[in-house]
PyMOL Python script that loads the backbone (N, CA, C, O; Angstrom):
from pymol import cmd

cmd.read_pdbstr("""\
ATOM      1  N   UNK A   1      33.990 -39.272  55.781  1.00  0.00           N
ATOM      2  CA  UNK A   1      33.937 -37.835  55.695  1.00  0.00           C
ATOM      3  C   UNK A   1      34.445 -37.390  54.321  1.00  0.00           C
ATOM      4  O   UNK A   1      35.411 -37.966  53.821  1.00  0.00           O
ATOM      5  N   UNK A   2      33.848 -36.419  53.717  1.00  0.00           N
ATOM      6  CA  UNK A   2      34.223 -35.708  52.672  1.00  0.00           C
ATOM      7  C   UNK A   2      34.514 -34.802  52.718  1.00  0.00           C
ATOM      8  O   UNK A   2      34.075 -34.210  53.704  1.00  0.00           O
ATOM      9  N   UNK A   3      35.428 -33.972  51.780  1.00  0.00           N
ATOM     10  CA  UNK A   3      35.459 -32.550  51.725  1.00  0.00           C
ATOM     11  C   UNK A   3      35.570 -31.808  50.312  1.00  0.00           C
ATOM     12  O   UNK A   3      36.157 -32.390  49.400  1.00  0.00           O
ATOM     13  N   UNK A   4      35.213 -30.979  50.177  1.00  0.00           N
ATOM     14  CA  UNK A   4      34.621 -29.863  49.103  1.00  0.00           C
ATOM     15  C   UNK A   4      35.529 -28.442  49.358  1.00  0.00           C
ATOM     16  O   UNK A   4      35.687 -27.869  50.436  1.00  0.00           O
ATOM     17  N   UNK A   5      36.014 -28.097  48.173  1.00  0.00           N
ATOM     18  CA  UNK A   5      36.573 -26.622  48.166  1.00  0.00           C
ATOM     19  C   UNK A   5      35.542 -25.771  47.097  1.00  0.00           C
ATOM     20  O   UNK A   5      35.118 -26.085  45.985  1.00  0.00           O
ATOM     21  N   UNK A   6      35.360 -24.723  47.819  1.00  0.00           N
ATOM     22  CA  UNK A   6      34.201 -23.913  47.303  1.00  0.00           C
ATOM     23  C   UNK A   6      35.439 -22.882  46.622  1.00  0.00           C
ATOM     24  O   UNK A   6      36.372 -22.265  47.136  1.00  0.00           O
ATOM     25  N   UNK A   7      34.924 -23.037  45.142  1.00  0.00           N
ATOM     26  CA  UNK A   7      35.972 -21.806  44.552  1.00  0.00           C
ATOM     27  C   UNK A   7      35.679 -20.638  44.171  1.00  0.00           C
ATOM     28  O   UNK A   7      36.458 -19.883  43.589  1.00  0.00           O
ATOM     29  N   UNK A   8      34.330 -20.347  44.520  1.00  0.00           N
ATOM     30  CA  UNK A   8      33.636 -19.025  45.096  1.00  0.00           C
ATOM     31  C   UNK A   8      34.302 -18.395  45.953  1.00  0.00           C
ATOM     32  O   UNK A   8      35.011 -17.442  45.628  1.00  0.00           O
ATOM     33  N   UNK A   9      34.189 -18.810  47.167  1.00  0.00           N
ATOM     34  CA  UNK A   9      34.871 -18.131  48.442  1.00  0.00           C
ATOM     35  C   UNK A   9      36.486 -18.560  48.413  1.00  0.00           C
ATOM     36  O   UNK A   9      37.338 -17.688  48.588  1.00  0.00           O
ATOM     37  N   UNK A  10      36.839 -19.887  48.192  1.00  0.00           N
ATOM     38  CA  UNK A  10      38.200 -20.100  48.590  1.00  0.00           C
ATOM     39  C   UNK A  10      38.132 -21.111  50.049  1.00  0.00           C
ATOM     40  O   UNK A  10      39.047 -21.782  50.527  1.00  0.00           O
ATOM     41  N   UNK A  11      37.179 -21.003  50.386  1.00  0.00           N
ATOM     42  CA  UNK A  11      37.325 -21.730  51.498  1.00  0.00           C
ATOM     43  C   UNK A  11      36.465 -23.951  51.112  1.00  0.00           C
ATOM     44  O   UNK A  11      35.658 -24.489  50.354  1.00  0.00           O
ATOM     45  N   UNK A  12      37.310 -24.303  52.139  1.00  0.00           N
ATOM     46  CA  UNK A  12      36.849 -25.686  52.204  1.00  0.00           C
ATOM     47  C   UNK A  12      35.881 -25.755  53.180  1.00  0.00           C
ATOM     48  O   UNK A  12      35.628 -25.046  54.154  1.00  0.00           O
ATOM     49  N   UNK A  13      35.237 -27.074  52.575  1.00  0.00           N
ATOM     50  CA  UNK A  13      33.681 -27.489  53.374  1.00  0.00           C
ATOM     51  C   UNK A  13      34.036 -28.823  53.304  1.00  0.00           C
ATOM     52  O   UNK A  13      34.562 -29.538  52.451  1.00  0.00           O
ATOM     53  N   UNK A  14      33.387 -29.044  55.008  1.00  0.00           N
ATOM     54  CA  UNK A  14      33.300 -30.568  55.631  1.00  0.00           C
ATOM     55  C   UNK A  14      31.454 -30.883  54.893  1.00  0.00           C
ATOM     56  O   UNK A  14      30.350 -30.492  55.271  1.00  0.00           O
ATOM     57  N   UNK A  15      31.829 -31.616  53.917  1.00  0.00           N
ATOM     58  CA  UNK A  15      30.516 -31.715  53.909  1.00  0.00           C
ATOM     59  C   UNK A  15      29.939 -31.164  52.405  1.00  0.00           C
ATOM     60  O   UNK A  15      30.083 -29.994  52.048  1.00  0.00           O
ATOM     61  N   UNK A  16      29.410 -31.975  51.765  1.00  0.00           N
ATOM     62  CA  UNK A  16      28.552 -30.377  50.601  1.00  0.00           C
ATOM     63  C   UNK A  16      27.551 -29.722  51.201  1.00  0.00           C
ATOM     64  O   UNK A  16      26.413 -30.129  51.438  1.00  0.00           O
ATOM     65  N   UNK A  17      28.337 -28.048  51.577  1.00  0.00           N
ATOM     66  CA  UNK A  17      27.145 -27.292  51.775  1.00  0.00           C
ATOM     67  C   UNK A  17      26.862 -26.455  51.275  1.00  0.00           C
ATOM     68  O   UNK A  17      25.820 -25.863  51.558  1.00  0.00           O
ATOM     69  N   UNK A  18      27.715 -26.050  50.284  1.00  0.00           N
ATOM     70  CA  UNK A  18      27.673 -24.980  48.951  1.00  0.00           C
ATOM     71  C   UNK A  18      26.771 -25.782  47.891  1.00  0.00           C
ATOM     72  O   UNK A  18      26.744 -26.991  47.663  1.00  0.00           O
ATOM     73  N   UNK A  19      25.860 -24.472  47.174  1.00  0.00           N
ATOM     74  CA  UNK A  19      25.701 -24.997  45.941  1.00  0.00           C
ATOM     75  C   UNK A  19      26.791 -25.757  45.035  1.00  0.00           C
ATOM     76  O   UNK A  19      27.951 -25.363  44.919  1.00  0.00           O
ATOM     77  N   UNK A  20      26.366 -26.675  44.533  1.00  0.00           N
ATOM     78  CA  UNK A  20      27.080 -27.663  43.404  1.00  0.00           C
ATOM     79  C   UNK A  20      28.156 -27.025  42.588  1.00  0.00           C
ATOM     80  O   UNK A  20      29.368 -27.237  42.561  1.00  0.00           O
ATOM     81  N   UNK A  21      27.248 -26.018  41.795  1.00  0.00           N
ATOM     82  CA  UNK A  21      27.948 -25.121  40.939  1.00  0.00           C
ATOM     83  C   UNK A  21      29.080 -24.597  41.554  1.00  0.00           C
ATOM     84  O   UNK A  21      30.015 -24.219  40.848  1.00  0.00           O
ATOM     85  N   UNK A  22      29.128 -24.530  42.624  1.00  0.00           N
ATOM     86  CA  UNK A  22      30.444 -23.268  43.764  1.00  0.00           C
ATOM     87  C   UNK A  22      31.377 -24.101  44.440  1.00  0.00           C
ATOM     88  O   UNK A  22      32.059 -23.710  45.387  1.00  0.00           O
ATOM     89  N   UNK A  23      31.425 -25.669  43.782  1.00  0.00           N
ATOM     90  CA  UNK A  23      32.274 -26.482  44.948  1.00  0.00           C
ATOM     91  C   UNK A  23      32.882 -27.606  43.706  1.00  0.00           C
ATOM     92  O   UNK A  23      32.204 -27.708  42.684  1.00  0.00           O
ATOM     93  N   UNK A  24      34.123 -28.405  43.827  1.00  0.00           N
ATOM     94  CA  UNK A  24      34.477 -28.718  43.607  1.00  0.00           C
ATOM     95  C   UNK A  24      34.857 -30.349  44.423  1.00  0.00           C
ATOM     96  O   UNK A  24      35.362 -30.090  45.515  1.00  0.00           O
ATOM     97  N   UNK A  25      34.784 -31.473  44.263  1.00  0.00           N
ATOM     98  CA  UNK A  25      35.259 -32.639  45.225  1.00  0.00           C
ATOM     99  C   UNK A  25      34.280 -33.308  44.822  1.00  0.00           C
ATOM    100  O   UNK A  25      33.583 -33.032  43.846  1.00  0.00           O
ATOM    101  N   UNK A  26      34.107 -34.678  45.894  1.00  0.00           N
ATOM    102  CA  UNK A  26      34.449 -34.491  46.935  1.00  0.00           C
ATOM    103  C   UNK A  26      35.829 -34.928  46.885  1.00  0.00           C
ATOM    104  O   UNK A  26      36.076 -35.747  46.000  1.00  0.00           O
ATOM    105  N   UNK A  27      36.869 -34.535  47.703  1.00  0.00           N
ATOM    106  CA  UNK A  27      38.684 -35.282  48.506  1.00  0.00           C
ATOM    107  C   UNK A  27      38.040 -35.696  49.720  1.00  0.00           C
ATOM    108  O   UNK A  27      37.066 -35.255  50.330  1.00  0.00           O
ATOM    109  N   UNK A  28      38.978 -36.841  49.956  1.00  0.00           N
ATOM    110  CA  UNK A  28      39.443 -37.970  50.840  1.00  0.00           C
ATOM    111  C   UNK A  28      39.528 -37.167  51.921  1.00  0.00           C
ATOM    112  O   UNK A  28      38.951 -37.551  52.938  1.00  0.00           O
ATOM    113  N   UNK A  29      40.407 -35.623  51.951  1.00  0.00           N
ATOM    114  CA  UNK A  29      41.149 -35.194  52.887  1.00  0.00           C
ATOM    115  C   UNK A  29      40.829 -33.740  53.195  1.00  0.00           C
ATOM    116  O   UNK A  29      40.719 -33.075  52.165  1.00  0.00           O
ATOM    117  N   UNK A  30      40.701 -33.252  54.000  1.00  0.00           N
ATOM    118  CA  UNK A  30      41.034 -31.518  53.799  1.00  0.00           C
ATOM    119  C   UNK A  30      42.312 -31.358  53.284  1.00  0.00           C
ATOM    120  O   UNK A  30      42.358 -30.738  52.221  1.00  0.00           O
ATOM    121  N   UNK A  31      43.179 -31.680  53.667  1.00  0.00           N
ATOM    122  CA  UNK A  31      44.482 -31.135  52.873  1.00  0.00           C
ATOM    123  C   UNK A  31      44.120 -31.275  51.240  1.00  0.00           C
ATOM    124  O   UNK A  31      44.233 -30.309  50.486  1.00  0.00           O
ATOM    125  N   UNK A  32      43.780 -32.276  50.896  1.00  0.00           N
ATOM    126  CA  UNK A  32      43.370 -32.190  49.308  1.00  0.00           C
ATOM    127  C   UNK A  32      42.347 -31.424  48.884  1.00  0.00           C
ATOM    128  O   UNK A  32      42.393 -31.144  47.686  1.00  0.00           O
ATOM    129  N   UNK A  33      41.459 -31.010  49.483  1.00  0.00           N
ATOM    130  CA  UNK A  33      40.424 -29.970  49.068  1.00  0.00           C
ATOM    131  C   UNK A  33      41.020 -28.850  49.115  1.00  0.00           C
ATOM    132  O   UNK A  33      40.590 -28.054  48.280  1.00  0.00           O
ATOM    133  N   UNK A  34      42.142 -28.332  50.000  1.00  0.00           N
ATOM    134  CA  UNK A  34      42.633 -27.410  50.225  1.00  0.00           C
ATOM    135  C   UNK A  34      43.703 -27.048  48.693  1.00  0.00           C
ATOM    136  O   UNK A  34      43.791 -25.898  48.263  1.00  0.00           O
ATOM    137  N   UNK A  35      44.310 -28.032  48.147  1.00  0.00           N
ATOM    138  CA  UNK A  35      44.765 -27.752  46.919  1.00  0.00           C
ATOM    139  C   UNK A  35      43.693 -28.190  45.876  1.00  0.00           C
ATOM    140  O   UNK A  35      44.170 -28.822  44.934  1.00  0.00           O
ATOM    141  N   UNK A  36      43.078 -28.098  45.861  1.00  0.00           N
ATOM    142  CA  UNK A  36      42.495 -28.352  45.032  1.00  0.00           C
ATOM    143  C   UNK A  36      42.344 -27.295  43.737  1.00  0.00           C
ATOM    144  O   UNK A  36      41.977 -27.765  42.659  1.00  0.00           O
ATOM    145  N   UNK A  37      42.597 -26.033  43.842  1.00  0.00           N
ATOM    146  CA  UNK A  37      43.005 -25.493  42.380  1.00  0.00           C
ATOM    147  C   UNK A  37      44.014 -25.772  42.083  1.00  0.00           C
ATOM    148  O   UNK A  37      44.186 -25.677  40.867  1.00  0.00           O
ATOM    149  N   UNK A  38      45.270 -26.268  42.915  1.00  0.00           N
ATOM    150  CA  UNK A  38      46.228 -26.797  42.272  1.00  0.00           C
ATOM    151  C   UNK A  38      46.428 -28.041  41.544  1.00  0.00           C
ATOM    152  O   UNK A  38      47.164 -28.337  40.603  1.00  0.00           O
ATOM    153  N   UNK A  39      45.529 -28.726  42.269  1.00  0.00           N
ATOM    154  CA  UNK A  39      45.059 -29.985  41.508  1.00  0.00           C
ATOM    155  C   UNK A  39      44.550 -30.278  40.005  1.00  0.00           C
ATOM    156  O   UNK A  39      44.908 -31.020  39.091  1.00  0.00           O
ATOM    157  N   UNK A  40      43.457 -29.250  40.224  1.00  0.00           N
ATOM    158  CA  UNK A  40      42.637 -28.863  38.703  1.00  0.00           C
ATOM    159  C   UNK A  40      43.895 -28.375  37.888  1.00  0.00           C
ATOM    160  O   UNK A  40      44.338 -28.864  36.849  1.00  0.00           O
ATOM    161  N   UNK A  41      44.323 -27.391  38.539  1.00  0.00           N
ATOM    162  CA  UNK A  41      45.747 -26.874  37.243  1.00  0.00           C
ATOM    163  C   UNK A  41      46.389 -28.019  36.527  1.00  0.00           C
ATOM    164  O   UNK A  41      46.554 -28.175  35.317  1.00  0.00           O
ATOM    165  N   UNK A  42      46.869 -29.143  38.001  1.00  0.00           N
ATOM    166  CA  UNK A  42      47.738 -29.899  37.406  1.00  0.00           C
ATOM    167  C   UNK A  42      47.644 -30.853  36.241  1.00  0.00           C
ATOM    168  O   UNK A  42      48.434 -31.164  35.350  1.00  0.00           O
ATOM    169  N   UNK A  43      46.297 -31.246  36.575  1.00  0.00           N
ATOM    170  CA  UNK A  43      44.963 -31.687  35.614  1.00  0.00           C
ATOM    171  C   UNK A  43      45.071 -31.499  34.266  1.00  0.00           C
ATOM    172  O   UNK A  43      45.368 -32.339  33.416  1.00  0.00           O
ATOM    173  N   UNK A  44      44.773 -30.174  34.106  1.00  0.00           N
ATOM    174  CA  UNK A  44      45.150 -29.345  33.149  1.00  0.00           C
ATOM    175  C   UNK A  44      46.056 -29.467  32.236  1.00  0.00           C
ATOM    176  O   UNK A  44      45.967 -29.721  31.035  1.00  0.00           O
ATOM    177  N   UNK A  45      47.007 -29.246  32.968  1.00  0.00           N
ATOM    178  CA  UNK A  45      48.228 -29.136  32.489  1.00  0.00           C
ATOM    179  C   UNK A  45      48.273 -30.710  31.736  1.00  0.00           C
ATOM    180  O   UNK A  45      48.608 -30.891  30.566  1.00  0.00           O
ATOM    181  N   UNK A  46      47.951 -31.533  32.475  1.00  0.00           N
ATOM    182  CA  UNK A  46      48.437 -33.023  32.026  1.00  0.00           C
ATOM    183  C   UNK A  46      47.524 -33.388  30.084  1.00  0.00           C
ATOM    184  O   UNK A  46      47.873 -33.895  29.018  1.00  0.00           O
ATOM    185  N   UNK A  47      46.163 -32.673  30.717  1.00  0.00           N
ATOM    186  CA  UNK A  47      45.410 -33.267  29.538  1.00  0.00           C
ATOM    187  C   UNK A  47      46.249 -32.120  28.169  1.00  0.00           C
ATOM    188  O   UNK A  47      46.285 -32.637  27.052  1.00  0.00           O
ATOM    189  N   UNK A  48      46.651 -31.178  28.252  1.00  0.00           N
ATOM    190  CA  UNK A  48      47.593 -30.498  27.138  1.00  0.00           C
ATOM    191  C   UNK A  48      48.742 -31.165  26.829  1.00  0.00           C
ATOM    192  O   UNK A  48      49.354 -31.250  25.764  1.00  0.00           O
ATOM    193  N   UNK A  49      48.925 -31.570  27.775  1.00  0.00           N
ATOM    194  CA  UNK A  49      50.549 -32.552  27.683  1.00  0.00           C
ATOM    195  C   UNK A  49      49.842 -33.490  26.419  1.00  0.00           C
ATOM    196  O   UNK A  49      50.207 -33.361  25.250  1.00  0.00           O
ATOM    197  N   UNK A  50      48.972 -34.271  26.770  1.00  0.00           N
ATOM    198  CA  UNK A  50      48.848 -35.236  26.313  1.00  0.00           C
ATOM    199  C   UNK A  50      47.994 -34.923  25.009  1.00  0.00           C
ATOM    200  O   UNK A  50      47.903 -35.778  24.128  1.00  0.00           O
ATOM    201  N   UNK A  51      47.593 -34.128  24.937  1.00  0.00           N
ATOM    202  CA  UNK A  51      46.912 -33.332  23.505  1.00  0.00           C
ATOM    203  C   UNK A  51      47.805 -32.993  22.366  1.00  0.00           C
ATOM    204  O   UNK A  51      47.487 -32.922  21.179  1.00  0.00           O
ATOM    205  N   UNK A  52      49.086 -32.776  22.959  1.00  0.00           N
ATOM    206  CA  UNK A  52      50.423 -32.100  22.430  1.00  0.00           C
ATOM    207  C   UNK A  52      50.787 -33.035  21.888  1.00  0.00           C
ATOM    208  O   UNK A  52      50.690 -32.969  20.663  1.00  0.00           O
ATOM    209  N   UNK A  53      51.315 -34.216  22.418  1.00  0.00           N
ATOM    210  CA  UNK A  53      51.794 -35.905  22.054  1.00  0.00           C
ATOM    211  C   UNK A  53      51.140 -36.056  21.296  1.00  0.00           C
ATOM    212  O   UNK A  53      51.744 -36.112  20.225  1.00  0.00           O
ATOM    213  N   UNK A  54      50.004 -36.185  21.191  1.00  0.00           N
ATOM    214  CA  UNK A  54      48.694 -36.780  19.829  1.00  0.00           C
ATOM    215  C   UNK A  54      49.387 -36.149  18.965  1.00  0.00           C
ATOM    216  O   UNK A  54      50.152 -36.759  18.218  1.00  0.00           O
ATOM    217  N   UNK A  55      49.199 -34.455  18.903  1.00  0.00           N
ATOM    218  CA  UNK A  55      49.380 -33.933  17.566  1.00  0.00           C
ATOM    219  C   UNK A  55      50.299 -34.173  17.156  1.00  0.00           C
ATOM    220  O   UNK A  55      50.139 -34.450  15.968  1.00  0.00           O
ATOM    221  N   UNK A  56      51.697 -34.276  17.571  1.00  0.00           N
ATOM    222  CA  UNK A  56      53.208 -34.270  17.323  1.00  0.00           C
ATOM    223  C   UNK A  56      53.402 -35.873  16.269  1.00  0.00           C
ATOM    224  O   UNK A  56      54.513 -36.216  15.866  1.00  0.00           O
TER     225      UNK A  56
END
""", "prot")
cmd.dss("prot")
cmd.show_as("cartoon", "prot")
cmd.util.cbc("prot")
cmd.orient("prot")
C-alpha cells in the first residue's frame, strides 16, 4: 500500500488518485504522508544547511 498527500487539498490518498502535479509520495505510511509538508520543509532546510557548509 501507498500513500500520497495531495497539497492542493491537504488531505492524504490511499492510493494515487490525484493528479501528479497535486500529490506528493508515494510514503510507506499514512502517518508519513500526513507530514509530509513537514518533511519537504525538513528537506529543505537540510539542502541550505548543506549549501551554507560549501560556501563557508
Amino acid at each position: 500500500m501507498e500513500w500520497w498527500y495531495n497539497h492542493r487539498t491537504g488531505e492524504v490518498e490511499e492510493g494515487p488518485l490525484s493528479l501528479g502535479i497535486d500529490r506528493d509520495g508515494p510514503f510507506q505510511t499514512r502517518h508519513d504522508a500526513e507530514r509530509a509538508p513537514q518533511i519537504a520543509a525538513e528537506r529543505a532546510q537540510a539542502w541550505r544547511d548543506e549549501e551554507d557548509s560549501v560556501d563557508d
